[in-house]
C-alpha positions in Angstrom: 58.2 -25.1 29.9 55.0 -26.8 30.7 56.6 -30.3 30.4 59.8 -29.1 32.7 56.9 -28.1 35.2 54.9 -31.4 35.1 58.5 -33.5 35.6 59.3 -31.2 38.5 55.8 -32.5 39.9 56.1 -36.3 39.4 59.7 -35.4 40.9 58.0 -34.4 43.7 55.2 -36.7 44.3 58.1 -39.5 43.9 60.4 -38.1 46.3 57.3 -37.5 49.2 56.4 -40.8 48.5 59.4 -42.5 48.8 59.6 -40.9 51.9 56.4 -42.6 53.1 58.3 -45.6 53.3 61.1 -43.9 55.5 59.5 -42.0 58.0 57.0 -39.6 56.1 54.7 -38.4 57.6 51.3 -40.0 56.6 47.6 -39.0 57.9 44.9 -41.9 58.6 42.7 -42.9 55.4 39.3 -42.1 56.2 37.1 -45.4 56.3 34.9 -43.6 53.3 37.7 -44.1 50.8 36.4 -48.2 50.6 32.8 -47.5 51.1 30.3 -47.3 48.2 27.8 -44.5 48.4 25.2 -46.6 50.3 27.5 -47.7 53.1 28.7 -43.5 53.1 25.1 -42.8 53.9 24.5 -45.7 56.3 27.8 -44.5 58.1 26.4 -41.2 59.0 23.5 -42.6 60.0 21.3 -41.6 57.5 18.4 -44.2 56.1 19.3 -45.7 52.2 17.4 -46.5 49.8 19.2 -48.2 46.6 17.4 -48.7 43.2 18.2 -50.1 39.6 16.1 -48.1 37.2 16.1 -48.8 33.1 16.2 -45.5 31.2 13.6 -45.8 27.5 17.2 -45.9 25.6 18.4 -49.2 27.6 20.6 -47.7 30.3 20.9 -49.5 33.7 21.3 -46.8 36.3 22.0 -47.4 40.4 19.9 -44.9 42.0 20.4 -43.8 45.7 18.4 -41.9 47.8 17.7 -40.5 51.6 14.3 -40.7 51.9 14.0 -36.8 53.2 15.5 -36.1 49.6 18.6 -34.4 48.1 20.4 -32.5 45.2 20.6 -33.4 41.6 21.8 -32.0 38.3 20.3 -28.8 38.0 20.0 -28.7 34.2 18.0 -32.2 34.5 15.2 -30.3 36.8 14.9 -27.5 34.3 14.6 -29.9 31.5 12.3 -32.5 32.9 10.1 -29.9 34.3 9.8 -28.0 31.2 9.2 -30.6 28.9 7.0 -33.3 31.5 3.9 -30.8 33.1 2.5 -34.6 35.2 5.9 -34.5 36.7 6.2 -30.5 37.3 2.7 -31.0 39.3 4.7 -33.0 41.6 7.2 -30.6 42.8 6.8 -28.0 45.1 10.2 -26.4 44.7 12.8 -26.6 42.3 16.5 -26.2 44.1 18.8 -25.2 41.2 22.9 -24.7 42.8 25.1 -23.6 40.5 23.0 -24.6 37.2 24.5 -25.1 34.2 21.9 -24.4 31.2 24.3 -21.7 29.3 27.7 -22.4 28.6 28.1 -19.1 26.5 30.7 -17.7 29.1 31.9 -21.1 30.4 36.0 -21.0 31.5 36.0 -24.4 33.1 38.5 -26.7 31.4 35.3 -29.0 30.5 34.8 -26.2 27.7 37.6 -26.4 26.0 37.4 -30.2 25.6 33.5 -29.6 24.5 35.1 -27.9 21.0 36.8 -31.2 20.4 35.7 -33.1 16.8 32.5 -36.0 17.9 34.7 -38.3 16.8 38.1 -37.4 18.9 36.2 -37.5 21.7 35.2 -40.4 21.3 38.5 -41.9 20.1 39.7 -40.8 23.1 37.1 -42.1 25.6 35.5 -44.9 23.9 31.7 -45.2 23.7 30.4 -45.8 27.0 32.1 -44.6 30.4 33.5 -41.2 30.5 36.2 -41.2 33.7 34.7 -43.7 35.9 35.5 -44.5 39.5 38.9 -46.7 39.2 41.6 -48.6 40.6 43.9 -45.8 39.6 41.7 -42.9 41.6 41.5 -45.0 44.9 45.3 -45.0 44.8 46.0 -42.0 44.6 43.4 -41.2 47.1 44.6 -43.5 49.6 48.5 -43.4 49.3 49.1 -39.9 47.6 46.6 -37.6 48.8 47.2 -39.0 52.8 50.4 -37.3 52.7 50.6 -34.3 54.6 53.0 -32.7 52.0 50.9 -34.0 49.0 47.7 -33.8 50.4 46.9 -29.6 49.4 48.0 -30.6 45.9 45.2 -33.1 45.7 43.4 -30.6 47.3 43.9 -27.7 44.3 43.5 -30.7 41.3 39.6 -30.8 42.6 39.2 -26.9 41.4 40.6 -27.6 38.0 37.6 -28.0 36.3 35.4 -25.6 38.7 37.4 -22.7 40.3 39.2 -22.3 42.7 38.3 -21.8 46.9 40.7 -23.7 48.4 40.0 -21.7 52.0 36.3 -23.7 51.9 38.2 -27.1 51.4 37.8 -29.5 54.4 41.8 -30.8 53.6 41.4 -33.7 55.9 38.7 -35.3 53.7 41.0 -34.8 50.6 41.4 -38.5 50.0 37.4 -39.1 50.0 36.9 -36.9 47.7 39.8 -37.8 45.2 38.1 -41.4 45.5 35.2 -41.0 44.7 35.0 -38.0 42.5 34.6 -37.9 39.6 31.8 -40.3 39.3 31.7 -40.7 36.2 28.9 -40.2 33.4 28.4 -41.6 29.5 30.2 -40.5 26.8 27.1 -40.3 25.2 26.3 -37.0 27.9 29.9 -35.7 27.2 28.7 -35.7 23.4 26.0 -34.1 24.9 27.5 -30.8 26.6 29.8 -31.1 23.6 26.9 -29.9 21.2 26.0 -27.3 23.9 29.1 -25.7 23.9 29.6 -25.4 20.1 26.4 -24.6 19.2 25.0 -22.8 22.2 21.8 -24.3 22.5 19.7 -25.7 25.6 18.4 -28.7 23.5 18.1 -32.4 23.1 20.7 -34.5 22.1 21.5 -34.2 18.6 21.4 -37.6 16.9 24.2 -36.8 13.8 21.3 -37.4 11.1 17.7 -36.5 10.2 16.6 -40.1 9.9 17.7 -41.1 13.9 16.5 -37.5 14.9 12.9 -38.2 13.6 13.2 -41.5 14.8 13.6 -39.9 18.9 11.6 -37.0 18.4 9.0 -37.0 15.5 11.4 -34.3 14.0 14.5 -34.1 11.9 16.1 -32.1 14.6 17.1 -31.8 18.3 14.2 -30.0 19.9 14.5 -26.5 22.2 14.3 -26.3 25.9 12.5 -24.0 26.7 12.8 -23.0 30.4 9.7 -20.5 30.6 7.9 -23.6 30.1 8.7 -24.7 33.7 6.3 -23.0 36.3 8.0 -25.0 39.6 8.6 -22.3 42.1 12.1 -22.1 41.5 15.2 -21.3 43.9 19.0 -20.5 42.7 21.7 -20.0 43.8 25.2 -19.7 42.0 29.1 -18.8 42.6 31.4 -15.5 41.7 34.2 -18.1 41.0 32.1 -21.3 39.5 34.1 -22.1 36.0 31.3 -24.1 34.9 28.1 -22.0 35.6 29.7 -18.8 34.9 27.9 -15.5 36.7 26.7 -14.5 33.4 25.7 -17.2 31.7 23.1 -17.9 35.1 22.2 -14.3 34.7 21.0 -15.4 31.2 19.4 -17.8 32.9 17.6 -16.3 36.1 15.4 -13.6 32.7 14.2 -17.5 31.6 12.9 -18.5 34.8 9.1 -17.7 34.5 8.3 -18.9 38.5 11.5 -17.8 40.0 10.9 -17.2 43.7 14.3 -16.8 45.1 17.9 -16.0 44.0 21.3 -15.8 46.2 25.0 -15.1 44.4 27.8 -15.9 46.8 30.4 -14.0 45.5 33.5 -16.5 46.5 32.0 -19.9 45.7 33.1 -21.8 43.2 31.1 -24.8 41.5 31.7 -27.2 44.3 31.7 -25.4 47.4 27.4 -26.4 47.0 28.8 -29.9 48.5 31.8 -29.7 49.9 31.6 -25.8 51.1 32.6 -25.5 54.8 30.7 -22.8 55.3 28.0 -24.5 52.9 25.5 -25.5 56.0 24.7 -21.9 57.4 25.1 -20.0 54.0 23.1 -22.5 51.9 20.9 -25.9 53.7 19.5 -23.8 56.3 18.2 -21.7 53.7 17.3 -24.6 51.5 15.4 -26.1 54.4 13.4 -22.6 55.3 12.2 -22.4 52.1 11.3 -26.1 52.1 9.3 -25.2 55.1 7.8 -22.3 53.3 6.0 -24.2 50.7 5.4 -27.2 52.0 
């Protein structure tokens, strides 16, 4: 049945675009389908900065940032803060949206390939990149998802892994976001989350032996996170329909937080609507930005 169904798509996404080629009706690519995320920046007029920082372990990573600051990971912030007091000191608030520390009552997708063997995953993905920007993804963003028929479909496959609220989709930037998300990450982090959802733990990367974990942290095993560790005035906010950080499992969350000074649940959100929510500017920045003012 499932296979009938996924034939009946290709079927589809044939037909519409062999239609393209005789009077389908198309839709303009937007210009920030071939821009990189410094020229996306520049293009809306914001100032870039671009940097190439080498992690302890020998990772090269392209860092880019708008000087008056923006979101990261939130599970990185309650890590790095717990576990690195010089840094805390430095921050004056902690914006967690839609943080992902618990995985307990996790439905995304992402969860169910997290119970996969170590060593299936990595059969699968290799050692390095897990689902990097390609050729393949800038296709599909540029001659599927531009079709007016096709383009909701591209649409729905962004909530696959993180809910669904297709009402707070701006649909005419459907082919940005299909070419440039996902990003990408390491399969090394996939490992990662992996460990977190089989064994249910907020800790360090588990090496696969005693020897390697003594050899990265002084002790034959991955070490705890432990949030109430991190005093950073801390601000959260998370969705009713976010697959990945589940209501519950940021509930877990929000009894950890020792400094928490503000919490919002928006009962329709799902995981992405923090970036790409229409409603996202007068329901969540202009909040952000009040409390910035707050404790400046």
């Amino acid at each position: 049945m499932k296979m009938r169904f996924l034939g009946l798509v290709v079927c589809l996404v044939l037909w519409t675009l062999h239609s393209e080629g005789s009077g389908g009706k198309l839709t303009a690519v937007d210009p920030e389908t071939n821009m990189n995320v410094s020229e996306i920046i520049s293009y809306w007029g914001f100032p870039s900065e671009e940097y190439l920082v080498e992690t302890e372990d020998g990772y090269i990573l392209c860092l880019n940032r708008i000087p008056h600051g923006r979101k990261n990971h939130s599970d990185k912030g309650f890590i790095a803060f717990s576990q690195i007091p010089e840094l805390a000191k430095r921050i004056k608030m902690f914006f967690a949206l839609g943080p992902v520390a618990s995985v307990a009552f996790c439905t995304s997708p992402m969860a169910k390939l997290g119970r996969l063997p170590d060593h299936l995953i990595k059969d699968l993905f290799g050692d390095k990149e897990f689902l990097p920007q390609s050729a393949f993804l800038k296709w599909l963003g540029t001659h599927v998802c531009t079709h007016v028929i096709l383009k909701e479909l591209c649409g729905n496959l962004c909530f696959l892994l993180c809910g669904f609220n297709e009402r707070n989709l701006n649909m005419s930037r459907v082919d940005v976001y299909t070419t440039h998300s996902p990003a990408g990450t390491s399969v090394q982090n996939m490992l990662h989350w992996s460990q977190a959802v089989k064994f249910q733990k907020f800790q360090a990367f588990d090496w696969g032996s005693s020897a390697k974990n003594y050899f990265h942290y002084n002790q034959s095993y991955p070490p705890t996170y432990n949030v109430k560790d991190m005093l950073v005035p801390t601000a959260v906010w998370s969705g009713g329909h976010d697959w990945l950080a589940d209501v519950y499992d940021v509930n877990i969350l929000l009894t950890q937080i020792t400094n928490l000074v503000f919490h919002e649940s928006i009962p329709e959100w799902e995981h992405l609507d923090f970036i790409w929510g229409l409603d996202a500017p007068w329901r969540l920045y202009n909040k952000i930005i009040n409390l910035m003012r707050k404790y400046q």
